[in-house]
N, CA, C and O atoms as a GROMACS GRO file, in nm:
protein
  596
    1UNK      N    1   0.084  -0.119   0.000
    1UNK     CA    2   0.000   0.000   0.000
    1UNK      C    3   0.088   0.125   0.000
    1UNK      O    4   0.196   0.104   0.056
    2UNK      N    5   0.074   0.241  -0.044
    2UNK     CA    6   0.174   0.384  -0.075
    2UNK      C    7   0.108   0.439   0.051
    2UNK      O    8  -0.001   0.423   0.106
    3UNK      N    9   0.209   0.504   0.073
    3UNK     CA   10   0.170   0.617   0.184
    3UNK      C   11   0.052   0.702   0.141
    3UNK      O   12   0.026   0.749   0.030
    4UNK      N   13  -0.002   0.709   0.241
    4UNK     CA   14  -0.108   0.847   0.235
    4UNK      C   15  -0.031   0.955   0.158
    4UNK      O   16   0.084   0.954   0.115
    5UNK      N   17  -0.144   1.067   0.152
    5UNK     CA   18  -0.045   1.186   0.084
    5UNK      C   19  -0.116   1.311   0.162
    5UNK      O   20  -0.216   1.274   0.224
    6UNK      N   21  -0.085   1.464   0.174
    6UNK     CA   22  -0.096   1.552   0.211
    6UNK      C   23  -0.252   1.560   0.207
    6UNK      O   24  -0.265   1.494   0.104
    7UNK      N   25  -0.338   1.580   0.230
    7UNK     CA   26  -0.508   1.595   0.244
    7UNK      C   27  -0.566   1.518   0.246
    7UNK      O   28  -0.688   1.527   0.257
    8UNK      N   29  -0.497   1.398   0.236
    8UNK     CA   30  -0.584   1.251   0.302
    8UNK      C   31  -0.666   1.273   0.432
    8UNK      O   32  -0.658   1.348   0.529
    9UNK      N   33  -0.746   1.175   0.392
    9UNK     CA   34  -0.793   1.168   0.594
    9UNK      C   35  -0.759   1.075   0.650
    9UNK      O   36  -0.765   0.961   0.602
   10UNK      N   37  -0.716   1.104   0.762
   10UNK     CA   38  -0.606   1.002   0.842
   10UNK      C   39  -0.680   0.881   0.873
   10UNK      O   40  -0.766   0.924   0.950
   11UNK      N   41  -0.697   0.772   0.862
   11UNK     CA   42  -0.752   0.623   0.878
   11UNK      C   43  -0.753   0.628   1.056
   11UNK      O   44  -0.646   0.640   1.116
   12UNK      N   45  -0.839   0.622   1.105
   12UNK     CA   46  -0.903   0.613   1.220
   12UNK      C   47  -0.824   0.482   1.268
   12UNK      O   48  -0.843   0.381   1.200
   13UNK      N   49  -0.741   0.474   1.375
   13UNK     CA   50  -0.655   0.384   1.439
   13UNK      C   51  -0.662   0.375   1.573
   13UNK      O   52  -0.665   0.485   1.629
   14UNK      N   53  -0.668   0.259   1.659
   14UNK     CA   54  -0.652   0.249   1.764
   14UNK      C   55  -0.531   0.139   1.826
   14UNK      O   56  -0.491   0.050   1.751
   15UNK      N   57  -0.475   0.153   1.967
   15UNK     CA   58  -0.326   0.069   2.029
   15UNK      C   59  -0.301   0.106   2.171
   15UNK      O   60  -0.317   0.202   2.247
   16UNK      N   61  -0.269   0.024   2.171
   16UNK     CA   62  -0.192   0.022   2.325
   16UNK      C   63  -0.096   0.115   2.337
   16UNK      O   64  -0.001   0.099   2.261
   17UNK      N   65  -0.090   0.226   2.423
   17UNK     CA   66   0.064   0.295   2.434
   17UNK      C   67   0.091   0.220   2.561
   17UNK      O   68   0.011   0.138   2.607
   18UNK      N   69   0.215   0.252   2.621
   18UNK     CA   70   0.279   0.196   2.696
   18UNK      C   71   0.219   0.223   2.857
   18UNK      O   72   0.311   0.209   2.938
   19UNK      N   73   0.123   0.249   2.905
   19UNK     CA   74   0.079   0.256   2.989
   19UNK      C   75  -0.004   0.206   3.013
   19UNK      O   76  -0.063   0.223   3.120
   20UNK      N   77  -0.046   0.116   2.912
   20UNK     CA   78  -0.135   0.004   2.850
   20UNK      C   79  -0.292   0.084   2.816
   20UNK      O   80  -0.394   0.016   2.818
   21UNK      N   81  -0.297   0.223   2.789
   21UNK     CA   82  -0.394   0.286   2.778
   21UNK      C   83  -0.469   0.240   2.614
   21UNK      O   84  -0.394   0.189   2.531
   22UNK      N   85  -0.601   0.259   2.582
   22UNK     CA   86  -0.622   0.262   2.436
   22UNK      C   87  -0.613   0.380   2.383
   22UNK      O   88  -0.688   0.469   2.422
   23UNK      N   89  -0.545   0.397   2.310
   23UNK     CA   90  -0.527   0.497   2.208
   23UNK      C   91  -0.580   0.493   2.082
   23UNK      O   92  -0.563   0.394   2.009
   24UNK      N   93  -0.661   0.620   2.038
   24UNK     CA   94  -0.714   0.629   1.924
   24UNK      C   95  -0.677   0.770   1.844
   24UNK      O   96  -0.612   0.861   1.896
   25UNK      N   97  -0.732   0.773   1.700
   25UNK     CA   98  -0.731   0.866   1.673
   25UNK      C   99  -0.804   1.003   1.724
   25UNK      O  100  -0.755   1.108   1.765
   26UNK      N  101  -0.958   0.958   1.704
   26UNK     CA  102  -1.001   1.046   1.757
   26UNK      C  103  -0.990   1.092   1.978
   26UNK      O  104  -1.065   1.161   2.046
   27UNK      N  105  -0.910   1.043   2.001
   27UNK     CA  106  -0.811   1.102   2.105
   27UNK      C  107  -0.785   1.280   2.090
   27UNK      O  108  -0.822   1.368   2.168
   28UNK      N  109  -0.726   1.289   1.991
   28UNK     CA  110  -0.635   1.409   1.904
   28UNK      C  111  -0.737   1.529   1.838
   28UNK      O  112  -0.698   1.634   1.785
   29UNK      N  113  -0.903   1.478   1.860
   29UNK     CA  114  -0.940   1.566   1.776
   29UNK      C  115  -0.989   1.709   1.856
   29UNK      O  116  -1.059   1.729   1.955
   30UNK      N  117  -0.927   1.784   1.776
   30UNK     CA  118  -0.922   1.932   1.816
   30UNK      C  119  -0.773   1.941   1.806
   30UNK      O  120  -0.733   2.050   1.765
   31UNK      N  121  -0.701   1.871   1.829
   31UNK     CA  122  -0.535   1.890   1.856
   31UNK      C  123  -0.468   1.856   1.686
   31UNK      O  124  -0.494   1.770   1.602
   32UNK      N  125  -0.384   1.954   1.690
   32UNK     CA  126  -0.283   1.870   1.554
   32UNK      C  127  -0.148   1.757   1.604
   32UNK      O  128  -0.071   1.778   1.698
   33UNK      N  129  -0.148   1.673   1.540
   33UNK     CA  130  -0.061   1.520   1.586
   33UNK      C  131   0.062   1.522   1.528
   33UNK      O  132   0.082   1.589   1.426
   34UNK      N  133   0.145   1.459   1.580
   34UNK     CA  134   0.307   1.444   1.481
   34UNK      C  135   0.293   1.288   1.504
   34UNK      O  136   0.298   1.241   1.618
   35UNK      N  137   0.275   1.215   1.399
   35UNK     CA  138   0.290   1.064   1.441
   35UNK      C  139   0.400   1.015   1.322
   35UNK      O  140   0.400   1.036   1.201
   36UNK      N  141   0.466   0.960   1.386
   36UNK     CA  142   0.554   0.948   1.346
   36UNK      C  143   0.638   0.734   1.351
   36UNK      O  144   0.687   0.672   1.446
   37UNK      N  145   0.622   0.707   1.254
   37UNK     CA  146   0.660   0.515   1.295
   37UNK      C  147   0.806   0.555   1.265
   37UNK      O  148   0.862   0.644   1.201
   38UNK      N  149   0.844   0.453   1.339
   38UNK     CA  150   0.987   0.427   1.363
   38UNK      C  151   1.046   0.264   1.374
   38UNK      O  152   0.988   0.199   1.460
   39UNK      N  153   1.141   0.198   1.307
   39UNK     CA  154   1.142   0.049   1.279
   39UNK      C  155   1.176  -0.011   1.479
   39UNK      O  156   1.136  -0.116   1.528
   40UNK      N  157   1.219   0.046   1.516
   40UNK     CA  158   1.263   0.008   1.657
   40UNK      C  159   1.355   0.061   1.772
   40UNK      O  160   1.464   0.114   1.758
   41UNK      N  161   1.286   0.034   1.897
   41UNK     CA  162   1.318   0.097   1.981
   41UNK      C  163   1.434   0.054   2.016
   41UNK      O  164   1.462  -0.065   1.999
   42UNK      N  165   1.560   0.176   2.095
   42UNK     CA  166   1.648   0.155   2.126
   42UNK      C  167   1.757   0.135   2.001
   42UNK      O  168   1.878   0.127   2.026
   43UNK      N  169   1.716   0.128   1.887
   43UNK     CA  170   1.866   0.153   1.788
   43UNK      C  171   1.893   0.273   1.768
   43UNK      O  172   1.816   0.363   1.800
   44UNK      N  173   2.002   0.293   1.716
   44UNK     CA  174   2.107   0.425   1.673
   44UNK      C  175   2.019   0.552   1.618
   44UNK      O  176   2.028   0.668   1.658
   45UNK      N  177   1.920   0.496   1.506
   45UNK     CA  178   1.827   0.627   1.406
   45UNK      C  179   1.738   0.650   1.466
   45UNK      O  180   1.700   0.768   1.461
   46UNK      N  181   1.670   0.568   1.542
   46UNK     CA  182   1.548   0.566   1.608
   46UNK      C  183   1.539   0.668   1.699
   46UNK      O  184   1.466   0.767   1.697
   47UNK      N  185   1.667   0.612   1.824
   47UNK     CA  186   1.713   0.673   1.955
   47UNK      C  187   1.740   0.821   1.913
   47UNK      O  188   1.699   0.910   1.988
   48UNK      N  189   1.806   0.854   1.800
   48UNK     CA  190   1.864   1.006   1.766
   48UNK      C  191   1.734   1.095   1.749
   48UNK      O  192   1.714   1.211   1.786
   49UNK      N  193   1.637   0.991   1.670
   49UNK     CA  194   1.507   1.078   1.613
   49UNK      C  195   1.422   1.072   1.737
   49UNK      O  196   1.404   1.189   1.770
   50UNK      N  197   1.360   0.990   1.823
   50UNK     CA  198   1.328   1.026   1.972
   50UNK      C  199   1.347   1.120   2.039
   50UNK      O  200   1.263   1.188   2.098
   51UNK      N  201   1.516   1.138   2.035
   51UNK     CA  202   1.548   1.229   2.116
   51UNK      C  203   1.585   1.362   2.082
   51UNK      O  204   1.646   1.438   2.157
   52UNK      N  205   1.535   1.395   1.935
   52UNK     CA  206   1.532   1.523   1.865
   52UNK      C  207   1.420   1.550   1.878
   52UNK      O  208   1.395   1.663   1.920
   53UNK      N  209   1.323   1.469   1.850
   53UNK     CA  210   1.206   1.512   1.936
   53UNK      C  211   1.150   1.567   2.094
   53UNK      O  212   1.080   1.654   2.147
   54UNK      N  213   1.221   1.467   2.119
   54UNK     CA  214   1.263   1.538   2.288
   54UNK      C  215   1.274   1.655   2.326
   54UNK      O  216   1.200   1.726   2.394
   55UNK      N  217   1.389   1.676   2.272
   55UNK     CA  218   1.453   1.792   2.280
   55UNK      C  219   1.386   1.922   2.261
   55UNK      O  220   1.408   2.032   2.310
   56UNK      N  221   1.282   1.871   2.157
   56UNK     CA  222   1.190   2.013   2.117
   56UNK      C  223   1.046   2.001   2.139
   56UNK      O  224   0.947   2.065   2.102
   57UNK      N  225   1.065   1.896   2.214
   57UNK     CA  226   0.891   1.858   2.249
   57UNK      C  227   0.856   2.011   2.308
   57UNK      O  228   0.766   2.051   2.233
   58UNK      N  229   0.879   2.098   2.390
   58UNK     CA  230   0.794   2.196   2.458
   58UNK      C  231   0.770   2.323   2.312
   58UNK      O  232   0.684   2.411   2.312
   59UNK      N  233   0.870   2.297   2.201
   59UNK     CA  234   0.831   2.336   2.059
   59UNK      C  235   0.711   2.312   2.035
   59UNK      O  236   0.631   2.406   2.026
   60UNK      N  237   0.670   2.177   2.020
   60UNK     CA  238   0.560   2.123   1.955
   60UNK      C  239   0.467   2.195   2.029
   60UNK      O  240   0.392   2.277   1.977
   61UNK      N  241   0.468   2.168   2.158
   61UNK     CA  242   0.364   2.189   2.239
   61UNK      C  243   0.312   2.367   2.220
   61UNK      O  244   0.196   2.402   2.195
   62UNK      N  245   0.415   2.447   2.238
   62UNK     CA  246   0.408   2.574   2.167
   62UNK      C  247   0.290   2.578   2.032
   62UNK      O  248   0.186   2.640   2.009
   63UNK      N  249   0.354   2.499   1.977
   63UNK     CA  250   0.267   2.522   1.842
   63UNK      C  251   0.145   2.426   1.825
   63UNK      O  252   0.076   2.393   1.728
   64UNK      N  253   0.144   2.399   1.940
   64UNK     CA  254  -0.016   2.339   1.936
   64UNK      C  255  -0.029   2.153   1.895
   64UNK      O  256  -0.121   2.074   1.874
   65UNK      N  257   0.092   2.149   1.898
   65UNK     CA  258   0.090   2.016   1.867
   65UNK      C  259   0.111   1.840   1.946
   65UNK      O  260   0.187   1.863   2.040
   66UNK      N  261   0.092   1.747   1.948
   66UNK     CA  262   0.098   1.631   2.035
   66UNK      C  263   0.161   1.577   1.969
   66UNK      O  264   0.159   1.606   1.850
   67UNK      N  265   0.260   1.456   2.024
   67UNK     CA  266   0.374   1.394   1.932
   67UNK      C  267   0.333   1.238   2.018
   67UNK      O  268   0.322   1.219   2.139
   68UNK      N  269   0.317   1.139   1.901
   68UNK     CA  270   0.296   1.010   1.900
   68UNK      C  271   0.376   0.881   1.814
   68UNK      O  272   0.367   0.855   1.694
   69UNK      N  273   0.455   0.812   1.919
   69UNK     CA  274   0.526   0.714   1.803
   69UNK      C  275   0.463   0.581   1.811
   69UNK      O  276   0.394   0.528   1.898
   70UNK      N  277   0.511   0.538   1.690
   70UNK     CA  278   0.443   0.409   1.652
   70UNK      C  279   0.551   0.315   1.614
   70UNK      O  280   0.628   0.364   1.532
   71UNK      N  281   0.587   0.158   1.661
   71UNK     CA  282   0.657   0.082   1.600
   71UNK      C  283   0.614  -0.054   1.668
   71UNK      O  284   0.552  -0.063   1.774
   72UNK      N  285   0.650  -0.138   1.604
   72UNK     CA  286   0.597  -0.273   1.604
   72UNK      C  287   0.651  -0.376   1.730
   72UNK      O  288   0.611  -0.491   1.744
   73UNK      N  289   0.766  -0.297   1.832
   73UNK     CA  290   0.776  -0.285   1.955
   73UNK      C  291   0.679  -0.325   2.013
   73UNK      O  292   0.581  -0.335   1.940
   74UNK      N  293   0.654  -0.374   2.190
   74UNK     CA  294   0.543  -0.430   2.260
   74UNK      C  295   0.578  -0.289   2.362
   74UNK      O  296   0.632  -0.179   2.350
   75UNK      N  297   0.509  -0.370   2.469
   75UNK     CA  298   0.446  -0.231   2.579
   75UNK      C  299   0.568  -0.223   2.672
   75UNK      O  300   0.585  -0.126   2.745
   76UNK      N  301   0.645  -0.320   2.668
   76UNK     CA  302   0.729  -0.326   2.779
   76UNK      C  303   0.880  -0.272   2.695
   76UNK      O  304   0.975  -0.210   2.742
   77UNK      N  305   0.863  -0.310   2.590
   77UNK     CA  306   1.019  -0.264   2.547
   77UNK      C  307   0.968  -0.088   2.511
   77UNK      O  308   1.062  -0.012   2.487
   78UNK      N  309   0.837  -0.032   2.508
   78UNK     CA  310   0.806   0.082   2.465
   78UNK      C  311   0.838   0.209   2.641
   78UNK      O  312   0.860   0.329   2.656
   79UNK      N  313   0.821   0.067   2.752
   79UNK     CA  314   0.854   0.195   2.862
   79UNK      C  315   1.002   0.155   2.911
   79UNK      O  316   1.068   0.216   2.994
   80UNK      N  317   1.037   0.046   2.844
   80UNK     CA  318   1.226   0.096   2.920
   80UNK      C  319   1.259   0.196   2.765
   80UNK      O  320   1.359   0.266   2.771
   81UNK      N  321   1.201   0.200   2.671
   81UNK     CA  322   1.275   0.336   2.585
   81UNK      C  323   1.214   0.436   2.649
   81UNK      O  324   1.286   0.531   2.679
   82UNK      N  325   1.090   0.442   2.681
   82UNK     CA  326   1.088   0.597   2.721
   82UNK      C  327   1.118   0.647   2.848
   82UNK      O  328   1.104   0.765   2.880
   83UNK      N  329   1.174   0.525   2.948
   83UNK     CA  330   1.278   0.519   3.044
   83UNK      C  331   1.364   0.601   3.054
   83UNK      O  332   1.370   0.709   3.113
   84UNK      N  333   1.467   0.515   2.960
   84UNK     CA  334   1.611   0.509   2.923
   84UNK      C  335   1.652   0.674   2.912
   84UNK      O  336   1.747   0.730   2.965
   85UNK      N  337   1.524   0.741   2.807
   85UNK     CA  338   1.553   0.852   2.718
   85UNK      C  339   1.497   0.970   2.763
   85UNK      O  340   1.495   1.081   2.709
   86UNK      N  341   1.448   0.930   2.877
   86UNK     CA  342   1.307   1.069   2.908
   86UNK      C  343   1.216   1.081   2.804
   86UNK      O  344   1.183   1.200   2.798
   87UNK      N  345   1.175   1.033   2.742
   87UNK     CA  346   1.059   1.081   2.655
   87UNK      C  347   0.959   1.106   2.698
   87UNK      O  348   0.895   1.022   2.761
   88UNK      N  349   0.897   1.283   2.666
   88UNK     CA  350   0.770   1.305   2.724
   88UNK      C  351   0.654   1.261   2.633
   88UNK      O  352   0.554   1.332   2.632
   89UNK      N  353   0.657   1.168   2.568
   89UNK     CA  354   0.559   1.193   2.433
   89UNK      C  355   0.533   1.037   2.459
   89UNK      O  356   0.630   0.970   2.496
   90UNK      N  357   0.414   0.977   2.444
   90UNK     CA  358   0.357   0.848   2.415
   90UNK      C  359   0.393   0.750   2.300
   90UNK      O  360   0.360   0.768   2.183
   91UNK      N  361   0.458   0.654   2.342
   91UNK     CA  362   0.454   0.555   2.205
   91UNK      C  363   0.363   0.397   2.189
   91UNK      O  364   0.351   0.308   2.274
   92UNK      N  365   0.317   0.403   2.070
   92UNK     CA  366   0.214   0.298   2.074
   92UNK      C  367   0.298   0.153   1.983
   92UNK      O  368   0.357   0.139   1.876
   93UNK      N  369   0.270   0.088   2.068
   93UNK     CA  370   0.253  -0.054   2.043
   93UNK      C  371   0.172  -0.122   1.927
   93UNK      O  372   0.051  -0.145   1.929
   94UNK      N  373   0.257  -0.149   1.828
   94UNK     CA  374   0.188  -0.175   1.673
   94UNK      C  375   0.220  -0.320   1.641
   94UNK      O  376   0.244  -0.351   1.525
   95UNK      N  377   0.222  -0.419   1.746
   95UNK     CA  378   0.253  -0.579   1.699
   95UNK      C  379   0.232  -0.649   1.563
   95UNK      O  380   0.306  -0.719   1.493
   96UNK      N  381   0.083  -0.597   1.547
   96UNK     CA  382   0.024  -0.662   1.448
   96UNK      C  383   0.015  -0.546   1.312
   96UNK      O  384  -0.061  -0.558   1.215
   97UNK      N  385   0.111  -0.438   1.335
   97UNK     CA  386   0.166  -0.395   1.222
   97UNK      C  387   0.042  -0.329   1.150
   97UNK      O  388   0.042  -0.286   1.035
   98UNK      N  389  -0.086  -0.331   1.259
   98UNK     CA  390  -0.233  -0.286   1.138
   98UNK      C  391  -0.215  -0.102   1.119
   98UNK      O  392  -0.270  -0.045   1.024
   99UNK      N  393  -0.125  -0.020   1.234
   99UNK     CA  394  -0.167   0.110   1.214
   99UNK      C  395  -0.073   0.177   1.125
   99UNK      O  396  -0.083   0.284   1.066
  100UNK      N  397   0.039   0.076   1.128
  100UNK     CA  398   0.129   0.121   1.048
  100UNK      C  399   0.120   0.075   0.871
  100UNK      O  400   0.204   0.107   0.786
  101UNK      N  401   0.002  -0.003   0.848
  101UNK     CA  402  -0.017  -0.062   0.781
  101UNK      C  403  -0.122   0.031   0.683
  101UNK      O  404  -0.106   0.051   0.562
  102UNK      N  405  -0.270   0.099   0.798
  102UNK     CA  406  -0.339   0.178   0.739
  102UNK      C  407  -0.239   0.316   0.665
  102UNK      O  408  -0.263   0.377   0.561
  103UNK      N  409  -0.150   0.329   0.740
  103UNK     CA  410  -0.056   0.470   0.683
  103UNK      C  411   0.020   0.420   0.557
  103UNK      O  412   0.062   0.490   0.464
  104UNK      N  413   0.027   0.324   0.567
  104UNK     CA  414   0.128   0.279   0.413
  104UNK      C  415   0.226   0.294   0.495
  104UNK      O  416   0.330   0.322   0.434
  105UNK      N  417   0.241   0.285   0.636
  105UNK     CA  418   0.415   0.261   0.626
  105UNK      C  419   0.470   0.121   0.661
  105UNK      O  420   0.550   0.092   0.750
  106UNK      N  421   0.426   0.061   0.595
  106UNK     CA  422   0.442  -0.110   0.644
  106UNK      C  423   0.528  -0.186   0.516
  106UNK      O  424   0.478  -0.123   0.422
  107UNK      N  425   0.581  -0.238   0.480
  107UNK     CA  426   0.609  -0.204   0.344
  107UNK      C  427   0.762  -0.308   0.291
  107UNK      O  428   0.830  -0.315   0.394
  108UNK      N  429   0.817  -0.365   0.207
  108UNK     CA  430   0.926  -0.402   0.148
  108UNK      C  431   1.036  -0.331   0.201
  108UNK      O  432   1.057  -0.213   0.172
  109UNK      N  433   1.122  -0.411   0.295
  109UNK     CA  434   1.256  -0.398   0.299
  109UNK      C  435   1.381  -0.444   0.233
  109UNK      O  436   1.377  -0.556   0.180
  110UNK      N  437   1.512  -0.364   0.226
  110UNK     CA  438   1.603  -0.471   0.214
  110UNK      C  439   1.752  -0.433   0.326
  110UNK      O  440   1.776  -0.330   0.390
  111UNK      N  441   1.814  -0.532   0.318
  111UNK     CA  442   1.972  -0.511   0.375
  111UNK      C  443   2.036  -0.595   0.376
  111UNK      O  444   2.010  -0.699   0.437
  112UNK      N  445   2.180  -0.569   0.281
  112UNK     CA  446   2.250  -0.652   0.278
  112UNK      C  447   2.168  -0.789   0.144
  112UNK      O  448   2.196  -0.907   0.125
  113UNK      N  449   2.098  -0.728   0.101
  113UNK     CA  450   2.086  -0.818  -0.039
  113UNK      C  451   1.927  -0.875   0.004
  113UNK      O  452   1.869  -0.932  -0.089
  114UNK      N  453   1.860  -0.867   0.117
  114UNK     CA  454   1.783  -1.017   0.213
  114UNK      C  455   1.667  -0.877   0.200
  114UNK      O  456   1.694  -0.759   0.223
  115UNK      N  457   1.576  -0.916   0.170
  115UNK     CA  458   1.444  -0.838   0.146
  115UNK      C  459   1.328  -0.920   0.300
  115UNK      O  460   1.303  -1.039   0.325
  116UNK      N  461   1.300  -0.839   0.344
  116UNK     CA  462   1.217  -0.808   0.457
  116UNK      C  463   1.096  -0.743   0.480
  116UNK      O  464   1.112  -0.649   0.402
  117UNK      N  465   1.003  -0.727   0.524
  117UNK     CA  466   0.874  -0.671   0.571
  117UNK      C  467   0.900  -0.562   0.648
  117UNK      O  468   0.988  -0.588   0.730
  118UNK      N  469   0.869  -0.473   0.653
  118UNK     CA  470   0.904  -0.384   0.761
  118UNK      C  471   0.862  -0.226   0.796
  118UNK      O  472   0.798  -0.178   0.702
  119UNK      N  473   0.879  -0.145   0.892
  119UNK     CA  474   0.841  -0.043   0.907
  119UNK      C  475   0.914   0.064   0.783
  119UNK      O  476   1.030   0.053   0.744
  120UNK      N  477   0.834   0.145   0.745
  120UNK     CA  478   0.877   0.217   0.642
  120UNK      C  479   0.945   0.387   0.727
  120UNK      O  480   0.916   0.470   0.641
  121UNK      N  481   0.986   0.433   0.796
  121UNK     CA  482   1.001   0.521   0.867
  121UNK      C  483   0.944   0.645   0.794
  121UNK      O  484   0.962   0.656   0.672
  122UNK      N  485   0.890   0.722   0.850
  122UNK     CA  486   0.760   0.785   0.779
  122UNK      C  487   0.727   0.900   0.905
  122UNK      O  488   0.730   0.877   1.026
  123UNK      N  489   0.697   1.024   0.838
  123UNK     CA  490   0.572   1.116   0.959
  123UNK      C  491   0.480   1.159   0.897
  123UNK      O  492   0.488   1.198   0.780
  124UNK      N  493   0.372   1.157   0.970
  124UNK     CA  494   0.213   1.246   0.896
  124UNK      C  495   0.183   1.347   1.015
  124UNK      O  496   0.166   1.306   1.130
  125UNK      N  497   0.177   1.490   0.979
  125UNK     CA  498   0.133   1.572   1.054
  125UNK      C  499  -0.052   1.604   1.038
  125UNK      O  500  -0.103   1.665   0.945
  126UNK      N  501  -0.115   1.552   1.137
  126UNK     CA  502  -0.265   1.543   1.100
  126UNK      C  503  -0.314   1.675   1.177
  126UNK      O  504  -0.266   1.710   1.285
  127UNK      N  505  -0.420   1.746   1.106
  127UNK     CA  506  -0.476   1.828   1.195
  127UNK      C  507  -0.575   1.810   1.280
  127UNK      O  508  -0.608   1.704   1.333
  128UNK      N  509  -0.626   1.928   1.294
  128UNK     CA  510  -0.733   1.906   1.444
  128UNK      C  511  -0.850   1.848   1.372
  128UNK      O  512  -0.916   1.766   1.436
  129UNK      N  513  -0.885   1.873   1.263
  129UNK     CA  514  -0.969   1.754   1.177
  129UNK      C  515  -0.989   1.616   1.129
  129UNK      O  516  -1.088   1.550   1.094
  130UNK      N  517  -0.817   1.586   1.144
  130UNK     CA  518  -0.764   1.471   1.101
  130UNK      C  519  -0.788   1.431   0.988
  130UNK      O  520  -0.844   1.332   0.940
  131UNK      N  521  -0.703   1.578   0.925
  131UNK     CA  522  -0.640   1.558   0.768
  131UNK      C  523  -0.501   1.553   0.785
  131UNK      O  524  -0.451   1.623   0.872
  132UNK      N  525  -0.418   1.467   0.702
  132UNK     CA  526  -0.294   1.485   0.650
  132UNK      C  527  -0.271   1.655   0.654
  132UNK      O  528  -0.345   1.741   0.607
  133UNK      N  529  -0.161   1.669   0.717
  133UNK     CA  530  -0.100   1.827   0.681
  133UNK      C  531   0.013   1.815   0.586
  133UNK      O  532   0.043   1.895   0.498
  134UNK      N  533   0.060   1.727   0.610
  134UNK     CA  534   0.223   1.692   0.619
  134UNK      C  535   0.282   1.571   0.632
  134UNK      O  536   0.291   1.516   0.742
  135UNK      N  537   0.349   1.494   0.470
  135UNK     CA  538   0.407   1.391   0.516
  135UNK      C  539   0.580   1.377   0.480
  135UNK      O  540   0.647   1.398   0.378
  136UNK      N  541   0.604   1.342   0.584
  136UNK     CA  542   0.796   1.301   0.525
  136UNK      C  543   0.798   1.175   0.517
  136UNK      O  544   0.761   1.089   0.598
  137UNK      N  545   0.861   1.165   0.372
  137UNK     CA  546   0.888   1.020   0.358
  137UNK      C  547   1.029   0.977   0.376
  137UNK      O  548   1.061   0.858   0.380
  138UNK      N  549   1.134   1.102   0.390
  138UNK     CA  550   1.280   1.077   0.446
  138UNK      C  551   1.304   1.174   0.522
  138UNK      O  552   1.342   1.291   0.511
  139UNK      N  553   1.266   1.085   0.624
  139UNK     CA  554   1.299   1.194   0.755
  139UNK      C  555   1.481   1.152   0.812
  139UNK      O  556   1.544   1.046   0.818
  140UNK      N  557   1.511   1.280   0.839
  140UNK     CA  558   1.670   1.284   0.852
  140UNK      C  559   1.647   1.297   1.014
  140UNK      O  560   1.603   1.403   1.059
  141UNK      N  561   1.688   1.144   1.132
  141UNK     CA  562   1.645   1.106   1.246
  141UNK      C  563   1.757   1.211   1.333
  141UNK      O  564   1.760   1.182   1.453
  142UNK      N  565   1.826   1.296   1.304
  142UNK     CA  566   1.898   1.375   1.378
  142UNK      C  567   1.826   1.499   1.408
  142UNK      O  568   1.838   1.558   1.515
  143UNK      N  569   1.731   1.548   1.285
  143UNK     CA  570   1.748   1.663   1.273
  143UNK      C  571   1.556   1.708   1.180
  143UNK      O  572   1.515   1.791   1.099
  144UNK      N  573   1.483   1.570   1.277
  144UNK     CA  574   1.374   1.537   1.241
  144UNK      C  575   1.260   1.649   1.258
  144UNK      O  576   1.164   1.661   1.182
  145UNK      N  577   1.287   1.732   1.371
  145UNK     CA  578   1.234   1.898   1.457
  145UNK      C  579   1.225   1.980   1.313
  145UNK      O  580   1.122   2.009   1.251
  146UNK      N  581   1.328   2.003   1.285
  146UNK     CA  582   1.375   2.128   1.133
  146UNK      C  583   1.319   2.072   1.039
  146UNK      O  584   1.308   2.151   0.945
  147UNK      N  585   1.255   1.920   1.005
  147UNK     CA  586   1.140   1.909   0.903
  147UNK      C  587   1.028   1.941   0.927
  147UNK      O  588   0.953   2.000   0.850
  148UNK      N  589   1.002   1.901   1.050
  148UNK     CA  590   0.860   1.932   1.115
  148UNK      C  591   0.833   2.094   1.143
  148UNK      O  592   0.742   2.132   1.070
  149UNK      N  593   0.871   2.173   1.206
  149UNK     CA  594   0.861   2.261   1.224
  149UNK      C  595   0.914   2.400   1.140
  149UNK      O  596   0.888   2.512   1.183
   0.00000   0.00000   0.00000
């Protein structure tokens, strides 16, 4: 499936974040969202793009915005990352790969020659309507804030 694109309407999703809460879309409505999938917690791109987010989370919040990650991670490896890292922002638990799946970011991997299934690393900025504002399809995990904002 292709990624959504800019004025889509965001596919109505629900998950576990790590506090074992249900999370949905319409959660967010009135609020604009940064959701953002990521292939896994605790590696090198992931950890950098987390914590660039971090870093500017009281940004987001400024501008009106809520920041939500998504990866195919469970509930328990989702609170020793947001442990480890301080993360003020919620991440949801996508096992069964369905929310990352409605976004198109689910998708053909490869490395090292060996083709794989996998998270497509991806952001959709949805508004308080829950339209697409905004999507990156190469997000640079250092310096992920200066796309978004």
């Amino acid at each position: 499936m292709a990624l959504l694109k800019e004025g889509d309407k965001a596919p109505a999703f629900k998950g576990i974040n790590e506090k074992g809460e249900n999370i949905k879309l319409s959660d967010y409505k009135g609020k604009k969202l940064v959701l953002y999938f990521y292939p896994k917690d605790s590696t090198p791109g992931c950890t950098a793009e987390a914590c660039d987010l971090r870093d500017n989370y009281s940004r987001f919040q400024a501008a009106g915005y809520e920041v939500l990650g998504v990866s195919p991670d469970g509930v328990k490896s989702h609170v020793k990352f947001i442990e480890k890292y301080e993360l003020p922002f919620s991440l949801l638990a996508d096992e069964d790969h369905s929310v990352a799946e409605a976004f198109g970011a689910w998708g053909e991997k490869s490395m090292y020659g060996k083709k794989y299934m996998g998270i497509l690393r991806s952001t959709f900025v949805i508004d308080e309507k829950g339209k697409i504002e905004k999507v990156i399809e190469k997000v640079d995990t250092k310096a992920h804030t200066k796309q978004l904002l």
